[in-house]
N, C-alpha and C positions, 0 to 999 in steps of 0.2 A: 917461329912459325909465321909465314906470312899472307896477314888476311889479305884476301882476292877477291874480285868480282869477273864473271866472267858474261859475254856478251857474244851473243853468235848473230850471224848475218847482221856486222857489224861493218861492213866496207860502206853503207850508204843507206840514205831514208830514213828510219824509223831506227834498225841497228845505230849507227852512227853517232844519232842523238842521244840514246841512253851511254854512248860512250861520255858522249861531253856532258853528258850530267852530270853524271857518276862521277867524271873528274873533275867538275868544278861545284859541287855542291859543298858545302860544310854538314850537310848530313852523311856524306861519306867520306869525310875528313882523314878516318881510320884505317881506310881502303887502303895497301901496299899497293896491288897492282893491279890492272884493268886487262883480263887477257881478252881481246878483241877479234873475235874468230871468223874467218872470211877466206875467200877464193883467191881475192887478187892481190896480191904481195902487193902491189906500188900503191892499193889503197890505203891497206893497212900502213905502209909504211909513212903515209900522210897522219897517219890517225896517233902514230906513236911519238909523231917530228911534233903534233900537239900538244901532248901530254906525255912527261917521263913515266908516268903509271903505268900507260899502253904496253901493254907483252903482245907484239902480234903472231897469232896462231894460224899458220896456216892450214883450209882442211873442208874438203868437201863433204857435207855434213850429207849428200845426195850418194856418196860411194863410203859411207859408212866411217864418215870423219869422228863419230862420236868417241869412237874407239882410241884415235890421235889422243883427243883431250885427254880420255879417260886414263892413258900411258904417263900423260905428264902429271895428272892429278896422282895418282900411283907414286911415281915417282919424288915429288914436289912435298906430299901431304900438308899441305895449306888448309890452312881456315879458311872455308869458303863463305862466304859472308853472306853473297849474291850471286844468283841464274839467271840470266834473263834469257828464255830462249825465244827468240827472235825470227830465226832464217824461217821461210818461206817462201813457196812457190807458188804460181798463180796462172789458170788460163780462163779464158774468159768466150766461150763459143760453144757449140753441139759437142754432147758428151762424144758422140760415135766419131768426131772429128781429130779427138787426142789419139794418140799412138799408144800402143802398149807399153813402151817405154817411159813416153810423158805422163802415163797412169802410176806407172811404179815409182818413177822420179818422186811422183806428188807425196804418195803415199808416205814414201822411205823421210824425205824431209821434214813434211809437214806432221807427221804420226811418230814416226818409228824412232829417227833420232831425238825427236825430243823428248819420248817417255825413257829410251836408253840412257841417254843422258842425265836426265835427270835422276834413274835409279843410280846412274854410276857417282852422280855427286853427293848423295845422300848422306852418306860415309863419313865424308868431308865436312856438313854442317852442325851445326851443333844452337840451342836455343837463341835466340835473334838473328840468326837467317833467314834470309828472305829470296822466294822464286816468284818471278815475272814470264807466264809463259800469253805471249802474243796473239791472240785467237781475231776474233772480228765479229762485227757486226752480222754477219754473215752466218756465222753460226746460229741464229735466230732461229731461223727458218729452211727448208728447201728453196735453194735457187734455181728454178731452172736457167742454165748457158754457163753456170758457177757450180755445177753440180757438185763435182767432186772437191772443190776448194770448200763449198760452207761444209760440206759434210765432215773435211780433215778438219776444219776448223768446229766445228760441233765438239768432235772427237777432242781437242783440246781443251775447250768449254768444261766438259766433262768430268777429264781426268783432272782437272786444276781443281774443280770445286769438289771432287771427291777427295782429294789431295789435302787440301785445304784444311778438312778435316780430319783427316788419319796423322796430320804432321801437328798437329794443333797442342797437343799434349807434350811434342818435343819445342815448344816455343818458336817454330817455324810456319813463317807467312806465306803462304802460295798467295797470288794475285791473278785474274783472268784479266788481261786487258783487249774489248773488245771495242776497235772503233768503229767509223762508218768509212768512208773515201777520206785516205792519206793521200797528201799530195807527194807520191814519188813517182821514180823512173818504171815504174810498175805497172803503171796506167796507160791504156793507147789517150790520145787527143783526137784526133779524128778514124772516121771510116768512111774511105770513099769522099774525101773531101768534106764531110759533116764533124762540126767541131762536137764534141761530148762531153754533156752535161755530166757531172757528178754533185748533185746537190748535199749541202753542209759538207764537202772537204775541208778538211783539217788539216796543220802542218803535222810533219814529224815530230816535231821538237815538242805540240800541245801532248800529244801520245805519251812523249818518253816521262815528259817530268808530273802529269798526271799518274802514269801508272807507276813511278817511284811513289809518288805520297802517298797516294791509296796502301800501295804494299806497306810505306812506314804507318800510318792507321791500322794495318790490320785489318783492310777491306780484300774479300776474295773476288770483286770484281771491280774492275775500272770501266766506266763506259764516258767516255770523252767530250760528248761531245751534245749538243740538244739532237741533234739528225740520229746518234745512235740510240741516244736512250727514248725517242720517238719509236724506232723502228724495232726496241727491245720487245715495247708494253702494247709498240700496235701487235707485234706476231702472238702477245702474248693472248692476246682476248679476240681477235677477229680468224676466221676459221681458214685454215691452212690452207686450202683451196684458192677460198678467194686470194690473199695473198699472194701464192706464188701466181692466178693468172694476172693479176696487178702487177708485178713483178714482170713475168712476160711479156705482157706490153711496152712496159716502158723500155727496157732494154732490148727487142727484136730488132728495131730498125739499126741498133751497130754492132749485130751479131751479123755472121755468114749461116744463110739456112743448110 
């Protein structure tokens, strides 16, 4: 039977790095193989020319890719050791500016396959398993211009720390990892010529190998970084109001009204 880890929206940023953890840590030494789930074949296939462990899966986790996995998990019946569900999507302007489409996209990624999936791997893990599901800083609080993204990511916050506890008894780690600005391809740089600011960004790579240790501890949340865990304890005690029009200030001028 062979233990697995599996990693979604792993072609780049924050995915990619829990790839090369995973494969070069000696705390996952035991790992068989790393299936590395993603859209674009020629990344993946970077990602597997790295590491013999990589199984790349291809599968759009936005048109109900959880289903793919769940065929070969099905099929395979592996020791799943490790989840980390990763992929997500992100806009960042007026709610009434997304499409009905980029509303459901959001939803379907950011909520829907990752509770799917993680019901579907259930099955598969067994005491010292461990889930890393990706949430954000963001999740704090209402953003206004990030409406719908802190909100899927609330939603993750959530289910992880409700999780956390209902899997506790089968010897199984849920982990929230909630950062603040990841430096990836994710981010505009300017608007209208204005470069922008993201105060306390982080790389990927502080994200992935943080929120593996946390998970080997046994903590249900990872917060990364000093800028997140600033903006954990300020939403925690200062009144939700102020906050998000604090928030709306700072981000208006590289939003479109």
């Amino acid at each position: 039977m062979a233990r697995i880890a599996i990693v979604t929206g792993a072609t780049g940023g924050i995915g990619a790095e829990f790839v090369r953890e995973i494969s070069s840590n000696a705390a996952y030494a035991d790992i068989d193989e790393i299936w590395a789930v993603g859209r674009n074949r020629d990344r993946l296939e970077s990602l597997r020319a790295a590491s013999a462990k990589v199984v790349a899966v291809e599968a759009d986790l936005a048109a109900d890719g959880s289903s793919v996995i769940a065929r070969r998990l099905e099929e395979s019946a592996p020791d799943l050791r490790l989840l980390v569900n990763n992929a997500g999507t992100a806009y960042m302007g007026p709610f009434e500016k997304m499409g009905a489409g980029q509303v459901e996209g959001m939803c379907t990624v950011n909520c829907r396959s990752l509770a799917s999936l993680t019901a579907e791997s259930l099955p598969y893990m067994r005491e010292g398993a461990g889930i890393v599901n990706v949430a954000s800083a963001a999740s704090f609080q209402p953003n206004p211009y990030l409406s719908l993204y802190s909100a899927s990511k609330a939603f993750v916050r959530q289910l992880s720390r409700a999780l956390a506890v209902e899997l506790k008894d089968r010897g199984i780690v849920v982990t929230c990892a909630c950062p603040g600005w990841v430096d990836t391809g994710m981010l505009p740089r300017e608007k209208d010529g204005m470069k922008i600011r993201y105060p306390g960004m982080i790389s990927p790579a502080q994200v992935a190998r943080k929120a593996l240790a946390d998970n080997r501890k046994g903590m249900d949340m990872s917060v990364p970084s000093f800028f997140a865990q600033f903006c954990r304890l300020y939403s925690k005690w200062m009144p939700t109001k102020l906050v998000m029009t604090q928030w709306s200030r700072m981000i208006a001028k590289y939003v479109d009204s």
